[in-house]
C-alpha positions, 0 to 999 in steps of 0.5 A: 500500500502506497502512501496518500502523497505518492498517490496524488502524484498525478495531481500536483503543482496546482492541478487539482482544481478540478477534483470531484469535490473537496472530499476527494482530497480528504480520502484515507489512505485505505480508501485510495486504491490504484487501478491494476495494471491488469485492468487497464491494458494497451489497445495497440498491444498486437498491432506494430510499435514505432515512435515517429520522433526524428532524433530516435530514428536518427539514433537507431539508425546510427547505432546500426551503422556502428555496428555495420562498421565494426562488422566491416573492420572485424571481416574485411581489415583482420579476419579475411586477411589472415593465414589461420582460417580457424582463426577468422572462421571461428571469430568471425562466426562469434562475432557475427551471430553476436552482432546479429543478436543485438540488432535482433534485440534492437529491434524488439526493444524499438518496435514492441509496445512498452506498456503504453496505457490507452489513449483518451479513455477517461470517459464515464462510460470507460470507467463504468465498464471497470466494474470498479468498488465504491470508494476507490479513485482512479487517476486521470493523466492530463497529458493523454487524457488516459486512466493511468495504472498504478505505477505507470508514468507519461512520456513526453517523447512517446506521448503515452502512458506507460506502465513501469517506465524506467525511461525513454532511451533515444538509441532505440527510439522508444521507452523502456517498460513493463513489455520490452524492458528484456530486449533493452537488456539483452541490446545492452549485453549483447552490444556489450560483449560484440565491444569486448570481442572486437576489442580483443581481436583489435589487440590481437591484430595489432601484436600481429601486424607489428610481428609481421609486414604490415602489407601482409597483414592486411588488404588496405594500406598501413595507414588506412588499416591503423586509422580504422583499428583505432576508430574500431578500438575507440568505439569498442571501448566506448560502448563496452563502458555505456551499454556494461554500465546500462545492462547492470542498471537495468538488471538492478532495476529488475531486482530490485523492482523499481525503475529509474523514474521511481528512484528519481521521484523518490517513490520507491518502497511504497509498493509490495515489491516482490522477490529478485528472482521472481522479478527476473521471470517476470522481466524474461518470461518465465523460468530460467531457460535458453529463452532469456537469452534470445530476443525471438521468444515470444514472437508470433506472426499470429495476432491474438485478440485483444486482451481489453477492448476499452468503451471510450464513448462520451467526453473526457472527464475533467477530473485528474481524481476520479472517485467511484461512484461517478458523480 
């Protein structure tokens, strides 16, 4: 049970004029009951999830061409070149199913819904369809014009609602939440270990390449060769040290079952929080399994039905408190 102050958050800085009567102010704590995440679901949760924001495309599409670069140096500076073909298979096998993977998961993390609460649906009639008890208060985003759950939070970029948001990340052009918080993880581990990888093949080239004529081990001159194993060393370097400390934040977050948002706001310990382990199943899908790893679980080319199908009929409540029964 959260306390009264965390569950007036929505209705700060002066925006509770518009209260259903001075009541509403003054209901017990026992009385101010959150709507369930299970209550209120996403309509567009079968349909496809993209966010036209021109910065997080701009870094989407950067990040992949970082990641075509490093997979450019790794097999057309250090591996073809090379004598040992045990060598340049093996690791370019590695290295190439790990780029795979993490572009696989920054697609999942970009194009699945986060959480995203239903636009535009605090009407009475929404709210009467519910079936909810007398005496609870649901909550009322200005923003969206959404019943917002317990613990969802509005993103400005997204323009949503979004249940257990940690926070918008502009590399996958989209929020990380509740539905695609594992393929964020999953980008960050595996972007993580491609850095590592092409960083120790880097180091290996160059200890070669100094043991032997540098025209032999490589189809590009000296020069381009050292300038592009620097620009490929530097970049490894940089997103092994960003996506490593991202991946432990996230698992953190898991495990301890509150986002960033929630420790930035100071609202964390004011829910039943739930076991480390049970957290990760909850994050990954369910029990530790091969799947965890993979961004493809889960994944479906048949649409199921709709697992609420909201009554948005009638104008939008004024209220950002919404008290039942409906006045």
């Amino acid at each position: 049970m959260k306390s009264p102050v965390h569950r007036c958050r929505d209705v700060e800085h002066g925006r509770g004029q518009g209260r259903t009567g001075s009541g509403t102010s003054c209901l017990q704590a026992e009385q101010r009951i959150p709507i369930s995440k299970d209550v209120i679901t996403s309509s567009a949760a079968s349909a496809m999830w993209f966010i036209r924001d021109v910065c997080g495309i701009v870094c989407a599409a950067i990040t992949w061409l970082l990641v075509l670069y490093a997979d450019f140096v790794v097999l057309f500076v250090m591996l073809l070149p090379s004598k040992n073909l045990t060598y340049s298979i093996v690791n370019g096998t590695l290295f190439n199913i790990l780029a795979f993977l993490a572009l696989a998961s920054h697609i999942r993390a970009m194009c699945t819904d986060p959480g995203a609460v239903p636009k535009g649906n605090a009407t009475k009639e929404y709210i009467e369809s519910l079936q909810l008890k007398p005496g609870q208060v649901v909550y009322k985003c200005p923003k969206c014009c959404s019943i917002k759950p317990d613990r969802a939070h509005h993103c400005s970029v997204c323009k949503r609602c979004v249940r257990k948001m940690d926070h918008h990340c502009p590399w996958v052009n989209n929020c990380v939440g509740e539905s695609n918080q594992k393929y964020f993880v999953l980008f960050t581990m595996y972007i993580a270990l491609v850095s590592l990888h092409s960083l120790l093949m880097v180091i290996f080239h160059f200890l070669y390449c100094f043991e032997d004529d540098w025209t032999k081990c490589s189809s590009f001159s000296p020069p381009a060769t050292v300038i592009l194993l620097i620009l490929l060393c530097f970049e490894g370097l940089l997103f092994l040290v960003f996506t490593s400390v991202m991946f432990g934040t996230q698992v953190h977050s898991i495990c301890t079952d509150e986002t960033g948002i929630e420790r930035l706001k100071g609202e964390t310990g004011r829910w039943g929080k739930v076991p480390c382990w049970e957290a990760m199943q909850t994050a990954f899908g369910g029990p530790l399994s091969p799947s965890w790893c993979s961004p493809f679980a889960g994944l479906s080319c048949k649409e199921g039905p709709p697992e609420h199908v909201p009554v948005h009929q009638g104008p939008i409540i004024e209220e950002d408190v919404i008290e039942i029964p409906l006045s």
